[in-house]
DRENTORVO-964453 format. One record per residue (C-alpha): residue in three letters; x, y, z. Coordinates in steps of 0.25 Angstrom, whole numbers, padded with zeros to 4 digits, always signed. Layout:
BEGIN
AlaXYZ/...
END
This chain:
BEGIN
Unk+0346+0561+0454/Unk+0353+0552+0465/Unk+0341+0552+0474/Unk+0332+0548+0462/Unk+0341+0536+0459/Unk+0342+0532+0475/Unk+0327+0533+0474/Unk+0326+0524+0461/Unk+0334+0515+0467/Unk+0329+0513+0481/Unk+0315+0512+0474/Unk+0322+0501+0466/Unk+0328+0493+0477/Unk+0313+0493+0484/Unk+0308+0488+0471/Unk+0318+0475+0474/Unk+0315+0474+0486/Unk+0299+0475+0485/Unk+0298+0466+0471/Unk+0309+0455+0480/Unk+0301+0455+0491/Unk+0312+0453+0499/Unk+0307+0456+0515/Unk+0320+0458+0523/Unk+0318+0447+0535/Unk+0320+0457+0546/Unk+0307+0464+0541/Unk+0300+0450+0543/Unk+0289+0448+0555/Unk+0290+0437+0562/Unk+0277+0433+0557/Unk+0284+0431+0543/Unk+0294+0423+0550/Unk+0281+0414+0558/Unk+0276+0413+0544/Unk+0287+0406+0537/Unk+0289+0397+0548/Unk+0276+0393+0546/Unk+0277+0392+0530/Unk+0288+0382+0534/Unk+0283+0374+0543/Unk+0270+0371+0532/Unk+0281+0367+0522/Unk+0288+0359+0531/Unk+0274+0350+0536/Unk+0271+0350+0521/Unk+0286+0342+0518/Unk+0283+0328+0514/Unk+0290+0317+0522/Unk+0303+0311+0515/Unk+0309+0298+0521/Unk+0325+0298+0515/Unk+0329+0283+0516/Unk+0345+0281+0516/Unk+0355+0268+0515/Unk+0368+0267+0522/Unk+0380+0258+0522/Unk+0385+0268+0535/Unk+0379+0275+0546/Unk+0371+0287+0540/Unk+0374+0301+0547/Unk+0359+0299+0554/Unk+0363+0290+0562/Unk+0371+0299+0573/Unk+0357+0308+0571/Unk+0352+0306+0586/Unk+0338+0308+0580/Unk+0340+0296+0570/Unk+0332+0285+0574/Unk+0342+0272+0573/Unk+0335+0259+0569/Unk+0339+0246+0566/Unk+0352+0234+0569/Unk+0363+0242+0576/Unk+0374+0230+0569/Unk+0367+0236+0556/Unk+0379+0244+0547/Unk+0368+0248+0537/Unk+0358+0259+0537/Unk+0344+0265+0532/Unk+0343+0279+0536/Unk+0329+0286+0535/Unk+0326+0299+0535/Unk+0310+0305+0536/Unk+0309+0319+0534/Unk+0293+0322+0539/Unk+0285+0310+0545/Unk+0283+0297+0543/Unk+0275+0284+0551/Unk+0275+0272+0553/Unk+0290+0268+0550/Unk+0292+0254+0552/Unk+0306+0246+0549/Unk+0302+0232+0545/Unk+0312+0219+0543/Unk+0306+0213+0531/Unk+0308+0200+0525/Unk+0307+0194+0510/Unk+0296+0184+0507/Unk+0302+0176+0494/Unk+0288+0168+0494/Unk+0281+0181+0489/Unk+0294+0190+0485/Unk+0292+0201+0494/Unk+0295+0208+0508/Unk+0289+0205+0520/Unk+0287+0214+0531/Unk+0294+0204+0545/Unk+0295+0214+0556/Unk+0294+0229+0559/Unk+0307+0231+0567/Unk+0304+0245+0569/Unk+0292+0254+0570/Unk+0291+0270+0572/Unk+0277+0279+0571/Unk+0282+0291+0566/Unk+0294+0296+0561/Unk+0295+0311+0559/Unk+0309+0318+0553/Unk+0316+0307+0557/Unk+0330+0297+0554/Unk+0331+0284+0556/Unk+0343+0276+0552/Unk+0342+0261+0551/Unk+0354+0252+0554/Unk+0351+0241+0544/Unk+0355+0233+0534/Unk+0354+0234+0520/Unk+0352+0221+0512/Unk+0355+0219+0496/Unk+0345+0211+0494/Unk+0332+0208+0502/Unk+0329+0219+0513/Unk+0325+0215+0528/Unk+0319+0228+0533/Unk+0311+0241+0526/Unk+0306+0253+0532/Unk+0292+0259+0532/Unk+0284+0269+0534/Unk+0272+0279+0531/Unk+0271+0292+0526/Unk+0260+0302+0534/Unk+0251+0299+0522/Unk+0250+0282+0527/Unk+0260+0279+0514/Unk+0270+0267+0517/Unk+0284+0269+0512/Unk+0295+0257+0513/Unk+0310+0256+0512/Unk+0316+0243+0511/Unk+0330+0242+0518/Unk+0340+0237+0507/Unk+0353+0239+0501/Unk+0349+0250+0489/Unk+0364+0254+0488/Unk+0366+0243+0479/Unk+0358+0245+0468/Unk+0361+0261+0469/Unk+0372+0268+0480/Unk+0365+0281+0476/Unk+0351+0278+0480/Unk+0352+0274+0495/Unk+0343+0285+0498/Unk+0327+0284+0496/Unk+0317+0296+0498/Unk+0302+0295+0501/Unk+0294+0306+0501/Unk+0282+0301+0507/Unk+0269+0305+0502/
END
């Protein structure tokens, strides 16, 4: 009777096992392995770009990032940080000026110009005006869209939204 019981129960525990199809990863070929770094390598390619924009009153912790890319006036005590998660082209920082006569912004000067910008940080030592801006940011998505982010104080209207995410198409 016990070795019928051991039997139902081993047969039991295959049953688990078989149904979970767990794999034990020391029974794994290194071909499975080769695979799943494939897999994830399609996911991440498939990823869309995200540009994170942040405002800060202080130096933001990207700054000591020797990979950060540093733009801007060095007297500036305020700061833009952007952050691009996948590629982007054609970033542009451009001091802009308001033209009363037809109540809109006027593109002066591009003070700054960079190809392409691929998983990177840049950090701008700015200032951030109340009122009418002096410089925006631009750039395209892979797909030619044109994005813009116009350098101003938002913190006034809402301390909790001095971050802005684009996910560009």
């Amino acid at each position: 009777m016990k070795r019928f019981i051991s039997i139902i129960i081993i047969l039991f525990i295959l049953l688990v096992l078989v149904s979970c199809g767990k794999i034990p990863e020391s029974s794994q070929t290194s071909s499975d392995t080769t695979q799943t770094s494939s897999n994830a390598t399609q996911v991440k390619t498939n990823e869309k770009t995200t540009v994170t924009i942040t405002e800060y009153y202080e130096e933001p912790q990207s700054i000591k990032d020797k990979s950060a890319m540093i733009l801007g006036d060095l007297s500036s005590s305020e700061y833009v940080e952007m952050i691009v998660q996948g590629k982007i082209t054609d970033f542009q920082l451009i001091n802009v000026e308001f033209d009363s006569t037809n109540n809109v912004l006027i593109e002066k000067e591009i003070t700054k110009q960079i190809a392409d910008l691929e998983n990177a940080t840049i950090v701008l030592r700015t200032s951030l005006p109340e009122g009418i801006p002096v410089e925006k940011i631009k750039w395209k998505s892979a797909t030619g869209k044109v994005y813009e982010y116009l350098i101003v104080d938002y913190g006034m209207a809402d301390k909790n939204n001095m971050k802005q995410i684009f996910n560009l198409e």
